[in-house]
C-alpha positions in Angstrom: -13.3 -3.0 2.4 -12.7 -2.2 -1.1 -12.8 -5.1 -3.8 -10.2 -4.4 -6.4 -10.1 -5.1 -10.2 -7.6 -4.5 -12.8 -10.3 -2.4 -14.8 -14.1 -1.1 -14.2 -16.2 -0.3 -16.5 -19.3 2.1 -16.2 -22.0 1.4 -18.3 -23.1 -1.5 -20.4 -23.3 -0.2 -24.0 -21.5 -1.1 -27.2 -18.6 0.8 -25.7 -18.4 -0.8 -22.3 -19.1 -4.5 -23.7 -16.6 -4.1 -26.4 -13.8 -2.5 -24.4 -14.7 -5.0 -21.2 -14.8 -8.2 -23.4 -11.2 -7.1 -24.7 -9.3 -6.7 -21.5 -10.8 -9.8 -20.1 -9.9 -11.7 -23.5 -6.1 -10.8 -22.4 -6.9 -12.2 -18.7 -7.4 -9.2 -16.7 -10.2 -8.9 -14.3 -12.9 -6.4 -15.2 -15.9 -5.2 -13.3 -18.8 -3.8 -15.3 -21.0 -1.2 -12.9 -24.4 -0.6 -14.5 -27.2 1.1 -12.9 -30.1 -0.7 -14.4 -30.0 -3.9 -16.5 -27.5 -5.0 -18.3 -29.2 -4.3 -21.9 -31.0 -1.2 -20.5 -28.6 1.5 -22.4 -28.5 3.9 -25.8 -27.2 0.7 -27.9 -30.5 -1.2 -27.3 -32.5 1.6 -28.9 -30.4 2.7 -32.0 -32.5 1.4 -34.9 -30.5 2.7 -38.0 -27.4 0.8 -38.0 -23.7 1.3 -38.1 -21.8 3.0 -40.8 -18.8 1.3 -42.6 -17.3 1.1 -45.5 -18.3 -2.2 -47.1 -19.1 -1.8 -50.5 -16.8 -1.9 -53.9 -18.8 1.8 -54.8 -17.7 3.2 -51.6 -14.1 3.9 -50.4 -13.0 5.9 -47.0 -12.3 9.2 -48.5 -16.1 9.4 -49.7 -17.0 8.3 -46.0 -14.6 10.9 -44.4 -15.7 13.6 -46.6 -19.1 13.3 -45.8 -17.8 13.1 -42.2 -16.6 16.0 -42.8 -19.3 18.1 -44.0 -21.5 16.6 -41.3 -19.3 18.1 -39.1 -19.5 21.8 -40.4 -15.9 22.6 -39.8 -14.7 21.2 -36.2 -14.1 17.9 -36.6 -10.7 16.7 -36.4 -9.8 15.4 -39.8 -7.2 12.7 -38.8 -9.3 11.9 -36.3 -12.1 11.1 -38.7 -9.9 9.0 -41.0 -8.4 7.0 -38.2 -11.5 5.8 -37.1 -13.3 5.6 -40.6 -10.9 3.5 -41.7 -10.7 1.0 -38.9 -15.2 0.6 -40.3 -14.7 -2.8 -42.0 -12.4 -4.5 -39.5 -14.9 -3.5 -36.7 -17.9 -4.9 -38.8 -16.3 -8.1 -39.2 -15.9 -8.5 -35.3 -19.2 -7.5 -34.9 -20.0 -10.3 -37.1 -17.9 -12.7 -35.2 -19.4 -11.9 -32.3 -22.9 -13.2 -33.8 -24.3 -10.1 -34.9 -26.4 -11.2 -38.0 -26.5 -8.0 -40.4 -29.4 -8.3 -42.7 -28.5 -9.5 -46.6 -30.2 -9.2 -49.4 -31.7 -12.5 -51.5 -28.9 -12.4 -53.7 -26.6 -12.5 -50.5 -24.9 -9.4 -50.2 -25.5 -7.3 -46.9 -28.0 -5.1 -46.9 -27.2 -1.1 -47.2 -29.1 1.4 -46.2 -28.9 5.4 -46.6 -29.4 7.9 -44.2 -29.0 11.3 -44.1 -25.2 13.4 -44.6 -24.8 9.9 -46.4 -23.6 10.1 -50.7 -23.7 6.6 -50.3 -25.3 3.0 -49.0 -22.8 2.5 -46.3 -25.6 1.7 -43.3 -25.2 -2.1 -42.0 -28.3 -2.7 -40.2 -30.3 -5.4 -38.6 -33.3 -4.7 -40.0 -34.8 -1.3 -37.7 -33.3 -2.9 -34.4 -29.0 -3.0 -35.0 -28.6 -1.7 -31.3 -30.7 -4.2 -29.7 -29.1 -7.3 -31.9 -25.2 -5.6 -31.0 -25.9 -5.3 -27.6 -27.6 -9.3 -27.4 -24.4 -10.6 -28.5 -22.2 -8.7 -26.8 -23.9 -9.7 -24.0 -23.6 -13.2 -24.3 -19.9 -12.8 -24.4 -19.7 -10.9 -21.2 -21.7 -13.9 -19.8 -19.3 -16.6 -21.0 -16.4 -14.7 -19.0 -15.1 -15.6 -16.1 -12.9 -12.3 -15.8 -15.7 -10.3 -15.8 -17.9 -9.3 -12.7 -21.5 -7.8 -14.1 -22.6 -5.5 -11.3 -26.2 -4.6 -12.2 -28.7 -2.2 -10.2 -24.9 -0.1 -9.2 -25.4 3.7 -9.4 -21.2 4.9 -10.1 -21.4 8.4 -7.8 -17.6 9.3 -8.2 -14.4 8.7 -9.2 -12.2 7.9 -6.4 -8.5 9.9 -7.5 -4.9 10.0 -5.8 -5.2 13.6 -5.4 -8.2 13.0 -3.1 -7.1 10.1 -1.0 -3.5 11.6 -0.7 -3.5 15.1 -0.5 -2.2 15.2 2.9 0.5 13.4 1.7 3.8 15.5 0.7 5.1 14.3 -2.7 2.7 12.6 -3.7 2.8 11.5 -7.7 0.9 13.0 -10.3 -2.9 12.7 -10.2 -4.6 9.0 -11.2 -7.4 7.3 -11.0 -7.6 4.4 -8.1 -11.6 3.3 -8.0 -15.1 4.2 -7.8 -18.0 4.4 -5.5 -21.3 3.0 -6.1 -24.4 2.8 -4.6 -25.7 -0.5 -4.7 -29.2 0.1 -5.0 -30.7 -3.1 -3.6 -28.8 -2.6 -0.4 -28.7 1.1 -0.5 -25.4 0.9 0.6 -22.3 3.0 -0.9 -19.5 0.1 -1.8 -15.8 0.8 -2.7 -14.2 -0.9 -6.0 -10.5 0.2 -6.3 -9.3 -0.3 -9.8 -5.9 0.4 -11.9 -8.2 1.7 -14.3 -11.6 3.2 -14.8 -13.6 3.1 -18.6 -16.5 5.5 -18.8 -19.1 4.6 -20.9 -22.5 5.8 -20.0 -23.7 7.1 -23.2 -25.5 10.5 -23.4 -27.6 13.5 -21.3 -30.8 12.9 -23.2 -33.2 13.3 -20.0 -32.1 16.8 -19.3 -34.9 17.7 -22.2 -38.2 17.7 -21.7 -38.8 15.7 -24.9 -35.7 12.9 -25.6 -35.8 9.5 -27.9 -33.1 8.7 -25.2 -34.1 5.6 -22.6 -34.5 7.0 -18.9 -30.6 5.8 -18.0 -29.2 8.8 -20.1 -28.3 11.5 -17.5 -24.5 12.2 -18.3 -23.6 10.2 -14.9 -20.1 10.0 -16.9 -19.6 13.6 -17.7 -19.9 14.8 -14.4 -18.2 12.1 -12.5 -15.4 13.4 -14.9 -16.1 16.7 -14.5 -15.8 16.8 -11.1 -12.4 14.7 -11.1 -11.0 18.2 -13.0 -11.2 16.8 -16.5 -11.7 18.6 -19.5 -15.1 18.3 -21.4 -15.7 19.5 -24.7 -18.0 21.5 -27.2 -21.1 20.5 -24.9 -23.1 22.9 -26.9 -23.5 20.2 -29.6 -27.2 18.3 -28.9 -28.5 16.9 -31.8 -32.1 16.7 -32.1 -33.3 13.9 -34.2 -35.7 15.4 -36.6 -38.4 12.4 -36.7 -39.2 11.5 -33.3 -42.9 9.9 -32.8 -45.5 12.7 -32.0 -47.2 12.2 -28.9 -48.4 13.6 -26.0 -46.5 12.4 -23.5 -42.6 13.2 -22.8 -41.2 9.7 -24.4 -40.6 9.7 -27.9 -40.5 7.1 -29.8 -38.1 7.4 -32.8 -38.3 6.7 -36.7 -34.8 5.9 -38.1 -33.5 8.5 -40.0 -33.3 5.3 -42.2 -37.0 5.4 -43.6 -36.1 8.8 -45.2 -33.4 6.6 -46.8 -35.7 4.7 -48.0 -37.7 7.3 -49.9 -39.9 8.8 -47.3 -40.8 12.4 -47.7 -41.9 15.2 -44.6 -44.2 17.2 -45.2 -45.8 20.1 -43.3 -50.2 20.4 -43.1 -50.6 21.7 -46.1 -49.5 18.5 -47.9 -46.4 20.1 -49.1 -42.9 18.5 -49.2 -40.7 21.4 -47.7 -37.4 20.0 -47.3 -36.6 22.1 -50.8 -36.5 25.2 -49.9 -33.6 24.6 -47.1 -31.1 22.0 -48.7 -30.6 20.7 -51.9 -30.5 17.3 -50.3 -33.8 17.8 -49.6 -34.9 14.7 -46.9 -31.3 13.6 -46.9 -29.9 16.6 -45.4 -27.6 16.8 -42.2 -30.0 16.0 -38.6 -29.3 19.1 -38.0 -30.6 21.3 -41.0 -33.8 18.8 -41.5 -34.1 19.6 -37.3 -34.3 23.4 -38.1 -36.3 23.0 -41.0 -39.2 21.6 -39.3 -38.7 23.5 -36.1 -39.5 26.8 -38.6 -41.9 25.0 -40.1 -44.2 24.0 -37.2 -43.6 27.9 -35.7 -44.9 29.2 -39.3 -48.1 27.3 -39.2 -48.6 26.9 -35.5 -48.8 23.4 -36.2 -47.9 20.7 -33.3 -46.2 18.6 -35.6 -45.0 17.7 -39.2 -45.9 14.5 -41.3 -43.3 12.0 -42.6 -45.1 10.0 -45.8 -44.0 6.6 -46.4 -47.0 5.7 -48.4 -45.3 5.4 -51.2 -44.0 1.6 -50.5 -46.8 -1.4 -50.1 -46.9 -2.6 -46.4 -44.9 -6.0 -46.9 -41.6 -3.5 -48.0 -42.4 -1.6 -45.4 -42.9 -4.1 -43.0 -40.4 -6.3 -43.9 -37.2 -3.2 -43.7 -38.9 -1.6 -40.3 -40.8 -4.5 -38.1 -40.3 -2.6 -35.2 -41.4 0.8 -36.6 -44.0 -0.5 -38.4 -45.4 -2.5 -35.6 -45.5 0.3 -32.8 -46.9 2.6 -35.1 -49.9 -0.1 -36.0 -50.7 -0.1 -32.4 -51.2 3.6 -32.1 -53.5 3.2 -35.3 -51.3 4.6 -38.1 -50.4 2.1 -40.6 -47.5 2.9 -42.7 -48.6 2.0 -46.1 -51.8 4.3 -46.1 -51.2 6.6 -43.3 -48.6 9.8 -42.7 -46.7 9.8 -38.9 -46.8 12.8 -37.0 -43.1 13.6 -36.3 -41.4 16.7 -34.3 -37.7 16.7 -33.3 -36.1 15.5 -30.2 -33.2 15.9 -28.1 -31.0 12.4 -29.3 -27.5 13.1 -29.3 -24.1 14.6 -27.5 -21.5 15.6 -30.1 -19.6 17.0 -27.1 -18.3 15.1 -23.7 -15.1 13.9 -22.1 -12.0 15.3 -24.0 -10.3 11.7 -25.4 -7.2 11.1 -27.5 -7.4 8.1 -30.0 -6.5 5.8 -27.2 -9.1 7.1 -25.4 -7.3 8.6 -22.5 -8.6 11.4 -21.2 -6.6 14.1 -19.1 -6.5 12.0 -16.1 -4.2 8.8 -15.6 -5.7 5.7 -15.7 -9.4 7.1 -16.9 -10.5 6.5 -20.4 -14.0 7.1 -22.0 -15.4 5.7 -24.6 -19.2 6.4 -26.9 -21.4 9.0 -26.2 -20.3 10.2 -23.2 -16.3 10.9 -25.1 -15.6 14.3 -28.0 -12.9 12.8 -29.8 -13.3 15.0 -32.8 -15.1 12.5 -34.9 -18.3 14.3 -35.3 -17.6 18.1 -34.6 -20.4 20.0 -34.8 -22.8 17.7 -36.0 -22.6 13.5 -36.0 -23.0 12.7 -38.9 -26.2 9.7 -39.2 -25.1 5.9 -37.6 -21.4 7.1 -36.9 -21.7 6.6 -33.2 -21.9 2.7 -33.2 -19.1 2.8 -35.0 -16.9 5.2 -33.6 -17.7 2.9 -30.3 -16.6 -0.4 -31.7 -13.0 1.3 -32.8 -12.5 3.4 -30.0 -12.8 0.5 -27.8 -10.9 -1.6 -29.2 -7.9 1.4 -29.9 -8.8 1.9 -25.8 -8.2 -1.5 -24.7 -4.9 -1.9 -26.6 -3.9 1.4 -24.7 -5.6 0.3 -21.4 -3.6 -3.2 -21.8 -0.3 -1.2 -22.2 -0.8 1.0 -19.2 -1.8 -2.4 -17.1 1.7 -3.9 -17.7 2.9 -1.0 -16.2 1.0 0.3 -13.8 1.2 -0.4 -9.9 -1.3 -1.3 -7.7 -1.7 0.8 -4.5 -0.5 -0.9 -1.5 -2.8 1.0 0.8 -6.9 0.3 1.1 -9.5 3.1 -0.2 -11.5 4.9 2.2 -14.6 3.8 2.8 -17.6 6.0 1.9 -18.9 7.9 5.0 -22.9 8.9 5.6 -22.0 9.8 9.1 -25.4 10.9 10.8 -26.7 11.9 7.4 -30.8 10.8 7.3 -33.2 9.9 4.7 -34.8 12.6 3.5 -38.4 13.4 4.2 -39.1 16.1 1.6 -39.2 13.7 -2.1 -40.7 16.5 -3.6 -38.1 18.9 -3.9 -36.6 16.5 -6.2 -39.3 15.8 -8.7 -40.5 19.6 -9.1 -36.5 20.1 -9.6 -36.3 18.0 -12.5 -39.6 19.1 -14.0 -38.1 22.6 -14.0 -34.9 21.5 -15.2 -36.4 19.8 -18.6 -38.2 22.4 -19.1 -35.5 25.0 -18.5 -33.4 23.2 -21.4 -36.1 22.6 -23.6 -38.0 26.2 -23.4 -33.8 28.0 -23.9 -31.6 25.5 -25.1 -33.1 23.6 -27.6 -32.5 23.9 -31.3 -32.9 27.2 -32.0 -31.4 29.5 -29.4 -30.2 33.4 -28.0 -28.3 35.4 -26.1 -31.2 36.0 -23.6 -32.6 32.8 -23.3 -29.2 31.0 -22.7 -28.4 33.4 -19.7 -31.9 32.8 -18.2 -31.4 29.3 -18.3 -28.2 29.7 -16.6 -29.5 31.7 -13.8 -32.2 29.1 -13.1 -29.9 26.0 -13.0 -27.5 28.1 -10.6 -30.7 28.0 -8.3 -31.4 24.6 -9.0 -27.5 23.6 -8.3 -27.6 25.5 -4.8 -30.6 23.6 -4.1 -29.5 20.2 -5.3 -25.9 20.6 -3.7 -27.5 21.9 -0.5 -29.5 18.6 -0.4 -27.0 16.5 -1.3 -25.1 17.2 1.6 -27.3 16.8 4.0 -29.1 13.6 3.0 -28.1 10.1 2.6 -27.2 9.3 -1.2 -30.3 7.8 -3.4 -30.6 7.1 -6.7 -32.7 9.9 -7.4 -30.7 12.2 -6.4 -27.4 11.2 -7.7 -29.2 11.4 -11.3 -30.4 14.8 -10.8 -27.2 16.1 -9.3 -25.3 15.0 -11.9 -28.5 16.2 -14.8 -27.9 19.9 -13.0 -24.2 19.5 -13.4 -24.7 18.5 -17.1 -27.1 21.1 -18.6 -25.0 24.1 -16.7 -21.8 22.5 -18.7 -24.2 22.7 -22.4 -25.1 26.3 -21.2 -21.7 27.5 -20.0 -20.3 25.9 -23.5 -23.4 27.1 -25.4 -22.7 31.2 -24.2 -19.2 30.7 -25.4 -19.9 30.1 -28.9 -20.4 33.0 -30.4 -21.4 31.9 -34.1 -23.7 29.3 -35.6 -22.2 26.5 -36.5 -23.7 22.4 -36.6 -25.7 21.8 -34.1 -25.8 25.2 -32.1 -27.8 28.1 -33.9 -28.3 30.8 -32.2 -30.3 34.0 -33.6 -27.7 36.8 -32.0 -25.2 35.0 -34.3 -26.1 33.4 -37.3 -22.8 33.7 -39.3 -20.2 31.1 -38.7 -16.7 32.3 -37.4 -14.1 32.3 -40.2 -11.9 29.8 -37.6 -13.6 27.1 -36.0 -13.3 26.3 -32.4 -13.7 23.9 -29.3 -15.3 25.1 -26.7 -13.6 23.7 -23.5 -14.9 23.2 -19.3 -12.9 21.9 -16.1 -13.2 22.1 -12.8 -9.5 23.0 -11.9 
């Protein structure tokens, strides 16, 4: 028996809160399906802030241009000054909402820089902006009584009119009707039928061996769409943030982008400060040319790591801009004011994902995405630095008015979903399968895929996550559902999508350098996947 809402919403990130807290303001029902906590997602970990233009030195065009340049040629220009302008009006929810951007003594909020940036345009709560977005959001979902929080529920697919009707002659063009879930305190499958469906569960970090992304970040959204015969987009795009904590272990701690805005300097084991020779921007380049830079670097000198110096600021600056930096580097024995940290890139962010308009539709009726896990054409080849939060608040909000418009319109099925069937399906006995699966799989993307990148190496990748998909498919069919499993299914889906989007490019361009073509095409291009 399915239980039906006017909208769900799959994730619980800046995105998801936003857009659910704005159809439930105009009295529709909403379900929120999160696999985890609600404050486990990308949001709660973004330390640098949100970019907007706030400041009387600053205007849109400056914002849009460096947008633009970020982007190295693909993004969509109206696209970028749609959204960019929409920065200030988004900031002042925020702030409604409770979220406290830090000021200065005078009074004035606080801007920092950040890399791509020609100006202070970065609102931040001091180095934890996600984690104070997300807390208020939060609250407001709480005081709702249209909205149903459904934590510790893994989404598995979305359920479509072409798959519960295509028996049925005549039947209207394809839509979206619900979703199944595993609830994974019951380890039952359960049935939500919906006129509507938001996806919003942020990014495919965990399909690299080395990721500042939290464990949640498997592109669950990407190939639930995927598999519903949407379009994805320019999947090739992985940004690897270039200061991510050294250490020896596969979680990765991250340093903002923000203390290079502050004046902090890499360097590479011999003491020198390289960033120079590649950009004229020196420390303040694009992610994705300070990525390169020290990935040639450490290959050079053999060296595991580069340094980033902030020594150059007493520890009560330092302490007082990045608590949270500052304090979980102390515990590791480095201390900020006297010490250099050991930093080496990291897989961070998707520029690519589930093809939206600005009204974030996607090709499919009644399914919209929103955040990491949407391309709109904001950040083309290359986001530019504390763009995402934004592009989140605004697309959710230009989503919601679009989702409220469809809801006057739309008409609820008159017949019940199909329940999920196991059928004599067992729990499986051989655990192990999966874990050596996704030890190859990380290592697969991060030994062929990562930031610098060929011919050969993509096509060897591909061939080993076609074995991996027979496997996982194989298993999947013949075992009752798990959470486990469901990430890794869709993790194997994911990375054959960046391949298969990574072999068509055939330049260098943003976020995708590969050595068999280093020029740039003279006309840029998306790269495009779908099932049908």
């Amino acid at each position: 028996m399915s239980k039906f809402y006017d909208a769900i919403v799959v994730g619980s990130g800046i995105a998801g809160l936003s857009f659910a807290l704005k159809i439930a303001e105009a009295g529709h029902r909403v379900a929120i399906i999160t696999k985890k906590n609600s404050a486990d997602s990308n949001t709660n970990y973004a330390q640098g802030g949100i970019a907007a233009v706030t400041s009387q030195t600053d205007d849109v065009d400056m914002h849009v241009a460096d947008t633009l340049d970020a982007g190295d040629g693909l993004c969509d220009e109206h696209v970028v000054r749609e959204i960019l302008k929409d920065g200030a009006a988004s900031i002042d929810e925020l702030a409604r909402r409770g979220v406290a951007f830090t000021q200065l003594d005078d009074g004035r909020v606080s801007l920092g820089k950040e890399g791509g940036h020609s100006k202070r345009r970065i609102l931040h709560v001091k180095d934890v902006t996600g984690k104070a977005i997300e807390q208020a959001l939060i609250f407001g979902i709480t005081e709702s009584a249209n909205i149903d929080v459904l934590e510790h529920h893994f989404a598995i697919e979305l359920i479509t009119a072409s798959k519960v009707r295509k028996a049925r002659e005549g039947a209207p063009d394809d839509k979206v009707l619900g979703v199944y879930a595993l609830n994974s305190m019951t380890d039952q499958v359960e049935t939500y039928a919906a006129s509507a469906v938001l996806l919003a569960t942020g990014g495919i970090g965990q399909v690299y061996q080395f990721t500042t992304n939290p464990s949640i970040a498997t592109g669950d959204g990407i190939a639930m769409a995927y598999r519903a015969g949407v379009e994805i987009r320019n999947m090739e795009f992985t940004q690897f943030h270039p200061t991510a904590l050294y250490a020896n272990d596969s979680d990765r701690f991250l340093i903002s982008e923000a203390v290079r805005g502050e004046g902090a300097i890499l360097r590479n084991f011999a003491g020198e400060a390289f960033m120079g020779r590649y950009d004229r921007r020196k420390d303040l380049a694009p992610r994705d040319i300070v990525a390169r830079a020290i990935d040639s670097e450490m290959k050079q000198s053999g060296a595991p790591h580069v340094w980033l110096d902030a020594r150059g600021e007493s520890a009560e600056v330092i302490r007082d801009r990045f608590p949270n930096i500052y304090d979980h580097c102390a515990a590791l024995g480095i201390h900020l004011e006297k010490d250099m940290i050991p930093v080496v890139p990291a897989a961070h962010y998707l520029c690519g994902g589930v093809k939206t308009n600005l009204n974030s539709e996607t090709s499919l009726q009644g399914l919209y995405a929103c955040g990491e896990v949407a391309c709109t054409g904001l950040h083309g080849a290359n986001r530019l630095a504390s763009n995402s939060l934004l592009e989140a608040v605004v697309m959710a909000t230009r989503g919601a008015e679009a989702l409220k418009r469809y809801l006057s319109k739309a008409e609820p099925e008159s017949f019940e979903l199909p329940d999920w069937k196991d059928g004599d399906l067992r729990d499986s006995d051989e655990r192990v399968i999966l874990s050596h699966n996704l030890d190859e799989l990380k290592r697969t993307l991060w030994d062929y895929v990562a930031i610098v990148r060929t011919t050969k190496r993509l096509q060897r990748a591909r061939t080993r996550i076609q074995n991996l998909e027979r496997e996982i498919n194989e298993y999947y069919w013949n075992f009752k559902v798990d959470e486990s499993l469901l990430q890794l299914r869709n993790m194997i889906l994911v990375a054959g999508l960046i391949i298969d989007c990574a072999l068509q490019r055939k330049e260098s361009r943003g976020l995708h350098y590969t050595l068999d073509y280093p020029n740039k095409c003279e006309r840029a291009e998306d790269t495009k996947v779908s099932k049908i």
